[in-house]
C-alpha positions as a printed Julia matrix, in Angstrom:
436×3 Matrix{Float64}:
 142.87   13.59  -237.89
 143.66   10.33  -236.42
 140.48   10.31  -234.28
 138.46   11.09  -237.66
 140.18    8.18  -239.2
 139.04    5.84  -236.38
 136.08    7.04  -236.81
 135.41    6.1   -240.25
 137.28    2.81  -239.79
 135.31    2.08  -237.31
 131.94    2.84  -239.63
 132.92    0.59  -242.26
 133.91   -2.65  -239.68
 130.38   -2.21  -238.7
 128.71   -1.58  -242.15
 130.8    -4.77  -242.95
 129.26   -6.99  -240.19
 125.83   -5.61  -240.28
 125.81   -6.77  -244.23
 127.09   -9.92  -243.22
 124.1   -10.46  -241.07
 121.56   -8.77  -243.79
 122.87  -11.27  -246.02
 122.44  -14.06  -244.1
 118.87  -12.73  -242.77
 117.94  -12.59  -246.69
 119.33  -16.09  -247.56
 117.38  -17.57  -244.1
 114.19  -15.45  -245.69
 114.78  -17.02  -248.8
 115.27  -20.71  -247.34
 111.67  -20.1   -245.33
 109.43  -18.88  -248.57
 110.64  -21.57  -250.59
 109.49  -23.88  -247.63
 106.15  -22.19  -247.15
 105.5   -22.59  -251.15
 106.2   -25.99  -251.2
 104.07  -26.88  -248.19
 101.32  -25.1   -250.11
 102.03  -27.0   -253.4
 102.12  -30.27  -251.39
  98.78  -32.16  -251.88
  98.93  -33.35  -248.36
 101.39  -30.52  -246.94
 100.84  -28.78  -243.82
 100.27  -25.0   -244.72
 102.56  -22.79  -242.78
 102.77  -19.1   -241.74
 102.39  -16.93  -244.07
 104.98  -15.27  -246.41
 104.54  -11.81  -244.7
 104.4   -13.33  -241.07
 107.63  -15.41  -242.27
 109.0   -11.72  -243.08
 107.91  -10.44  -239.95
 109.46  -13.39  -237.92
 112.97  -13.43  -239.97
 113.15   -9.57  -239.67
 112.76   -9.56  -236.12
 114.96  -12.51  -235.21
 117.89  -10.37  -237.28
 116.93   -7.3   -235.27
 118.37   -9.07  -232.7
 121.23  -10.57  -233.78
 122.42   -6.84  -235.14
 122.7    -5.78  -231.16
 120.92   -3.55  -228.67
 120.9    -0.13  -231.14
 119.01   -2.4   -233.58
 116.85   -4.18  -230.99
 115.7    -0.76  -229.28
 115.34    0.95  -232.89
 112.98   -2.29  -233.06
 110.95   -1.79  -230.01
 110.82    2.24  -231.03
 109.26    1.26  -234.65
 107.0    -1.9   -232.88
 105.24    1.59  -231.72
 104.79    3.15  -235.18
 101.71    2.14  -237.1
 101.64    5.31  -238.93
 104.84    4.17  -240.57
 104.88    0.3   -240.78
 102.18   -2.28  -241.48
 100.53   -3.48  -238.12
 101.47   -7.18  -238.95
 105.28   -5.85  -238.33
 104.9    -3.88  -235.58
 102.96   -7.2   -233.69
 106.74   -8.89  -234.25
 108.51   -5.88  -233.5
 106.71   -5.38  -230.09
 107.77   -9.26  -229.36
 111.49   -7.54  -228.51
 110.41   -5.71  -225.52
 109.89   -9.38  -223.92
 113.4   -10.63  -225.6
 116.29   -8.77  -224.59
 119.08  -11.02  -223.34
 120.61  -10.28  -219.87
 124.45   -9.44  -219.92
 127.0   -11.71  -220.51
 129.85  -10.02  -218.0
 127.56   -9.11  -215.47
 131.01   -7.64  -213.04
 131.49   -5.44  -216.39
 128.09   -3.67  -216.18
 128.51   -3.46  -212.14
 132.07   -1.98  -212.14
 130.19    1.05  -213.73
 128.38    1.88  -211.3
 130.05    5.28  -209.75
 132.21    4.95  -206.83
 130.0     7.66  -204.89
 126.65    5.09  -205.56
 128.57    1.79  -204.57
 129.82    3.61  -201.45
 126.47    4.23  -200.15
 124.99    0.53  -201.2
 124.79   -2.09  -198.23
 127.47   -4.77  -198.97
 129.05   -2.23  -201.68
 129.04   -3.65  -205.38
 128.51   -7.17  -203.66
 125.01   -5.59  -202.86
 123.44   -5.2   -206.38
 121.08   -7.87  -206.96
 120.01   -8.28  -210.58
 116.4    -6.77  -211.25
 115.95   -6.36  -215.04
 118.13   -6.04  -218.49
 116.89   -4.02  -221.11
 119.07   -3.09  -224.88
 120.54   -0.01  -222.77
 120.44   -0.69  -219.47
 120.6    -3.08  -216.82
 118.46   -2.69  -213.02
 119.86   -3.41  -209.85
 118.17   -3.75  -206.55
 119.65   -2.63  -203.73
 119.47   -1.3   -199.91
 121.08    2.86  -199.25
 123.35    3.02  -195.99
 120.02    5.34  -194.49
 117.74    1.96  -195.26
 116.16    3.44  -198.24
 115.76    0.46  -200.69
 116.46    1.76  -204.66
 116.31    0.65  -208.38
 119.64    1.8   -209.64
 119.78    1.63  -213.54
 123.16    1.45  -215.15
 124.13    2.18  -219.22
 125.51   -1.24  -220.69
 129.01   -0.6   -221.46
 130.19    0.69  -224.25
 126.8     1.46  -225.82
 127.12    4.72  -226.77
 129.76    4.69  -228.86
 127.99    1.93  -230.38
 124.46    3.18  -230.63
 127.1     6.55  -232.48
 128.1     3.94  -235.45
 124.94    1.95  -235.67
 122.6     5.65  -235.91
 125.29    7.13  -238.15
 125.18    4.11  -240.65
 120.78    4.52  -240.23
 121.06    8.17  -241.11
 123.44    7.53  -244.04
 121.09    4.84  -245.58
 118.3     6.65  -245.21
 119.25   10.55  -246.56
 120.67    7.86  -249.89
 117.41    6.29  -249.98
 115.62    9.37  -249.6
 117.04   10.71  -253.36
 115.7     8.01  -254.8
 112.37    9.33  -257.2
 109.87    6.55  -255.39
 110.78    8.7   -252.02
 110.85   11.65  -252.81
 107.77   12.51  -251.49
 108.66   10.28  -248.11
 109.59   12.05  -244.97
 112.36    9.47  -244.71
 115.43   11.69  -243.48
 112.95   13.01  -240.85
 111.29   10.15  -239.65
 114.8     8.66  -239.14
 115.79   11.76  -237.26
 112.99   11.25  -235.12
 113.46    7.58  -234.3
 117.29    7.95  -234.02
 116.38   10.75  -231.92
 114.35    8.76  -229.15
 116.58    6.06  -229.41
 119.58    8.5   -228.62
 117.4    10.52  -225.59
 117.38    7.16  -223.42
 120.6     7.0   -223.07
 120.43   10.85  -221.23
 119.55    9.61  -217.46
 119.86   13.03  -216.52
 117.0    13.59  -218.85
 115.27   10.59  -218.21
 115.4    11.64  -214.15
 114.11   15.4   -215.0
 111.13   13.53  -216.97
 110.88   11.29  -214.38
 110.22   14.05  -211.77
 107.96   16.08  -213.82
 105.68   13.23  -214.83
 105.63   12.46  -210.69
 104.38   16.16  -210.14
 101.84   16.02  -213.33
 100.38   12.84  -211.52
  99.9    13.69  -208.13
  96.51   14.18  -208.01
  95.84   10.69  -208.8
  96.62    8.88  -206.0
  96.02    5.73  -207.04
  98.86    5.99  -209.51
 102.79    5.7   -208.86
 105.83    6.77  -210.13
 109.22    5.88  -208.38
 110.95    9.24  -206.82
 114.57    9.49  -207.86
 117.19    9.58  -205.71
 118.77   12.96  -207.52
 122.25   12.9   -205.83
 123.54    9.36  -206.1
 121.96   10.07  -210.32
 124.04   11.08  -213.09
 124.35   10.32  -216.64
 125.0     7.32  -216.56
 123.59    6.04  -213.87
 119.61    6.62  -212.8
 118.46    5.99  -209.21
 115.28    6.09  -207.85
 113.36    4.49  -204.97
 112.31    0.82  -205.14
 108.34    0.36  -204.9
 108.32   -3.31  -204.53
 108.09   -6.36  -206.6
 105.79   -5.07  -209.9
 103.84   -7.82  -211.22
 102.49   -8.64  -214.95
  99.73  -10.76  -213.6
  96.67  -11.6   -216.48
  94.53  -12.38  -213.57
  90.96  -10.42  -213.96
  89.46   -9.22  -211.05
  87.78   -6.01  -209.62
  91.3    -4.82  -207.89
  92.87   -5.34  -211.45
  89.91   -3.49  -213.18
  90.69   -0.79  -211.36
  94.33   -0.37  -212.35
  93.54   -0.55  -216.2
  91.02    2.43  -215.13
  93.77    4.37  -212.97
  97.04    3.9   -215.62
  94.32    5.02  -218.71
  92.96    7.79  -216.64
  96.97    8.82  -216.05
  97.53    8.53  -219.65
  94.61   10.58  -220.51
  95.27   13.25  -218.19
  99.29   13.2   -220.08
  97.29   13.99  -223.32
  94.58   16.04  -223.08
  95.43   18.5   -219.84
  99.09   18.4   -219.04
 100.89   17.92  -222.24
 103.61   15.66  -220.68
 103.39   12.12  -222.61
 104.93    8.69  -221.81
 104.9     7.05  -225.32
 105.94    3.74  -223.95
 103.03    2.82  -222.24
 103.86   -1.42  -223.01
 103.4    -3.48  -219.78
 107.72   -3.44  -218.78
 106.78    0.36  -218.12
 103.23    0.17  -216.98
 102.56   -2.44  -213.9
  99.08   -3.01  -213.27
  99.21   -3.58  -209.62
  96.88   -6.4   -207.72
  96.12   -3.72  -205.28
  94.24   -1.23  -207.54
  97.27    0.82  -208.75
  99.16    1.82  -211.7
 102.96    1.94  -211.53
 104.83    3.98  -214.22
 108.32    3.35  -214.87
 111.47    4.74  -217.45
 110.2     7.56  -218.95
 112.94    7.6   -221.7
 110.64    7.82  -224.12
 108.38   11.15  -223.48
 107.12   14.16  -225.52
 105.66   17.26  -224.4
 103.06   18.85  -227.1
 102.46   22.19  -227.49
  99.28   24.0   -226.91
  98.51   23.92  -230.41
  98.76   20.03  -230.94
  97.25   19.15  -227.29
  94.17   21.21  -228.23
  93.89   19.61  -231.87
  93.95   16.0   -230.22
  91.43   16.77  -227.77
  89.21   18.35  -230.93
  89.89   15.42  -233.14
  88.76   13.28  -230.27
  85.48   15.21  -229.37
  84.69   15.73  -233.03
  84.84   11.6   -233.38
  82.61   11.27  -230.67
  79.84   13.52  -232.38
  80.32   11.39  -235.64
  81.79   14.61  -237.57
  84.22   13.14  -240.14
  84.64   16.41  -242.29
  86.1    18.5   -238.88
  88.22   15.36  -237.87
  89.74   15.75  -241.73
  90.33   18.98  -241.24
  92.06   18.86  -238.09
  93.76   15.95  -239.58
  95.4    18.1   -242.47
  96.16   21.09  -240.11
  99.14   18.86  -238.67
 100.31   16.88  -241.96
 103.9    17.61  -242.63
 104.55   19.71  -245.85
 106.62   18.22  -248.56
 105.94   20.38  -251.01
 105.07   18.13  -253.15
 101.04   16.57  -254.83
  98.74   14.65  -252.43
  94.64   14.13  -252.7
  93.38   15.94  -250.06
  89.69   15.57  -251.24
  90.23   11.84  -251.7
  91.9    12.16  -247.91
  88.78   13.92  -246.64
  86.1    11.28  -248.29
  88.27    8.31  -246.45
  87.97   10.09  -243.41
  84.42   10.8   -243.16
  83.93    7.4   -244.31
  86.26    6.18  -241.61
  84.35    8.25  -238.83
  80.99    7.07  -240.12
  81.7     3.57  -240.02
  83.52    3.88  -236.29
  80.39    5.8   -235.14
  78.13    2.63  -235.46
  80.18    0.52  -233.41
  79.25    0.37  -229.52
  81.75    2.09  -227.86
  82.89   -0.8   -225.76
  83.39   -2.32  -229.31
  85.76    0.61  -230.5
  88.86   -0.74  -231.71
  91.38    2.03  -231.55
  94.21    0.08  -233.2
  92.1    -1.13  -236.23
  90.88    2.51  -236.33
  94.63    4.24  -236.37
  95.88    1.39  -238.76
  93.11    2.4   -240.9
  94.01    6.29  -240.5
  97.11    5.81  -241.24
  97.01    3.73  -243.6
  94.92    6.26  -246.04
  97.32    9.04  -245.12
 100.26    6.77  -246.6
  97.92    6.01  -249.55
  97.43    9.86  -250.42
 100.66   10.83  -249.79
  99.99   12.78  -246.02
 102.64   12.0   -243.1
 101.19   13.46  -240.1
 103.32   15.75  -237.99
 105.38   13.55  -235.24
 103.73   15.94  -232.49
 100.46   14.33  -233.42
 101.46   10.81  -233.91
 102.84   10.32  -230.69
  99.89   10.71  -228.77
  97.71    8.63  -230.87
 100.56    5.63  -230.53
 100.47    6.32  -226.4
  97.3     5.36  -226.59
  97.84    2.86  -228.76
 100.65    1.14  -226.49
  98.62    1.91  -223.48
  95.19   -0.24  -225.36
  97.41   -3.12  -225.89
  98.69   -3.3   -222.54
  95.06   -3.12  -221.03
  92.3    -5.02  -223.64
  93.14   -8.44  -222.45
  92.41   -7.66  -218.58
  89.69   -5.18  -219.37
  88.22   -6.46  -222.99
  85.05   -4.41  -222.69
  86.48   -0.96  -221.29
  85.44    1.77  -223.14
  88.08    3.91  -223.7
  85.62    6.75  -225.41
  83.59    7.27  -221.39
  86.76    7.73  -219.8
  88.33    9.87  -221.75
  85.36   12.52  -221.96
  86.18   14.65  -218.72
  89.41   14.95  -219.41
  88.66   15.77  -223.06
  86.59   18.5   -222.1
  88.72   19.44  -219.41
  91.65   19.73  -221.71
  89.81   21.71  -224.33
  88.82   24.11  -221.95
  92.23   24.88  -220.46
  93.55   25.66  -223.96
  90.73   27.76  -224.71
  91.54   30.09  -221.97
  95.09   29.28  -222.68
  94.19   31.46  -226.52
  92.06   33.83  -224.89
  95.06   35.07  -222.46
């Protein structure tokens, strides 16, 4: 009883200063509109941002301020242009690059586990600060055997605060969802699913089983790297894995760096289309394009395995765009829209589509833009009232992540060329998958 009572006190100390901060966010919005429309009114004015990108901005900077549930819900929803305009999501993927180191640094250390200090050179005096992310913190240091490791730690005290914050998320959003302008909106469910792989990265028990099975799915690429974890100094808390040197974010072109855009999209393709295992966080914190040739691939908090069914309807939606046949890509399309029960147009959906397809089909395939392209699909599926299933969203915004990471070191890669084989590949391999 007393526990519950906590509980709920606790939810309403938190509603109270996360309205505080809304309110403030709305009177700062205010204050920067009224700014923007008199700089437009202003004969000799200088014409500002936009109201929208003044939105976007304002939004994001509050994102912050609300603390690290809010800032990874952020970098989670930067991800989802089937939900939000693409103008948002641009902000919202400005958090990845944002998140503030810790203030106690000796807090975050003194959770480390006894049995992982013990084996660290130096003990806790040995952790040298790597990286801070809204969860977690990295640490390098050296094993008493010599091995040198990452070791990850969980931020104290965020799970019980990540509890509140997605408790007060789901509340808002089953109340919104009675309202009659969403009705027809997946909103409890697409909160489910965002609180959902929010939640998972806080699981490094999970995150060191995903770990290890994307290593395995990738070692026939050798050209491509992911960090082995170190499974008995790991636990759920804490994530350790081997330490492959300093990674680099270098926007230097060059024939060595070519060839690491080419080995981390051939990785992601062969996630997609053959093994079924998907990083969805492909942004360049996870993905470190290497000046020697190779990919690195790091935290895989943030993965999905599709089933048969959906990994052989994204390969077919794929080949069918390649041959220019809109009405099959529609169908496929509507074979994994979630079913509200409720009106939509699928005829007007098919005619966008076909139109869609027909107009990509022109385009040089060097020219391909993938994220104008899903912004434009998804944008007509919102407009006839269609919300694809999540199982075939995700892998349409891994590639989207993944396109972002690699167009400004690669500008002229054609994403369509390389993904062929392994389109094929994957098609056959469910076919005899059915036939079985």
């Amino acid at each position: 009883m007393l526990k519950r009572l906590f509980r709920r006190w606790a939810l309403v100390v938190r509603a109270a200063t996360i309205a505080v901060l809304l309110a403030g966010w709305v009177g700062r919005l205010a204050v920067r509109l009224l700014i923007d429309a008199l700089r437009r009114a202003w004969p000799k004015g200088t014409r500002g941002p936009s109201g929208r990108e003044r939105l976007a901005v304002t939004l994001t900077d509050t994102v912050e301020r609300l603390g690290p549930t809010y800032v990874k819900l952020g970098q989670v929803l930067s991800t989802r242009v089937d939900l939000l305009p693409p103008w948002l999501c641009r902000n919202l993927s400005r958090l990845h690059d944002r998140v503030s180191p810790p203030s106690d640094v000796a807090a975050v250390i003194r959770t480390v586990p006894p049995m992982v200090t013990a084996r660290v050179v130096g003990g806790a005096a040995g952790l040298t600060p790597a990286a801070a992310g809204s969860i977690a913190c990295v640490y390098q240091a050296r094993l008493d055997d010599g091995r040198e490791v990452a070791i990850k730690v969980r931020r104290p005290g965020i799970e019980q605060t990540m509890r509140l914050d997605l408790a007060l998320v789901n509340v808002v959003a089953r109340a919104a969802g009675r309202l009659p302008a969403m009705r027809q909106v997946p909103l409890a469910e697409i909160v489910d699913q965002i609180s959902a792989a929010v939640y998972e990265q806080l699981d490094f028990v999970r995150e060191a089983q995903s770990l290890t099975r994307l290593r395995d799915n990738l070692r026939s690429l050798p050209d491509v790297r992911v960090p082995a974890v170190v499974s008995e100094l790991s636990g759920h808390t804490v994530l350790v894995t081997e330490w492959i040197g300093a990674l680099e974010r270098s926007a230097e072109r060059s024939p060595a760096r070519q060839a690491a855009v080419l080995n981390g999209l051939r990785a992601a393709y062969q996630m997609l289309f053959r093994d079924g295992f998907v990083h969805c966080d492909l942004h360049p914190g996870n993905l470190y394009l290497m000046p020697d040739g190779t990919a690195v691939i790091v935290d895989t908090g943030f993965v999905r395995s599709l089933t048969d069914f959906t990994r052989r309807r994204f390969a077919e939606f794929f080949y069918y765009l390649g041959r220019n046949d809109g009405h099959r890509c529609a169908e496929i399309l509507l074979s994994t829209v979630l079913d509200r029960g409720g009106r939509y147009d699928r005829d007007g959906f098919r005619d966008d589509v076909v139109a869609l397809v027909a107009r990509n089909s022109s385009v040089r395939a060097s020219d391909f833009d993938l994220a104008s392209f899903a912004a434009t699909l998804f944008a007509i599926q919102r407009s006839r009232g269609l919300y694809a299933d999540p199982q075939f969203v995700f892998p349409i915004l891994a590639l989207l992540v993944l396109e972002g990471s690699v167009h400004a070191l690669v500008p002229d890669i054609d994403f369509q060329a390389e993904a062929v084989p392994y389109v094929l590949r994957g098609l056959q391999e469910t076919a005899s998958v059915r036939r079985s």
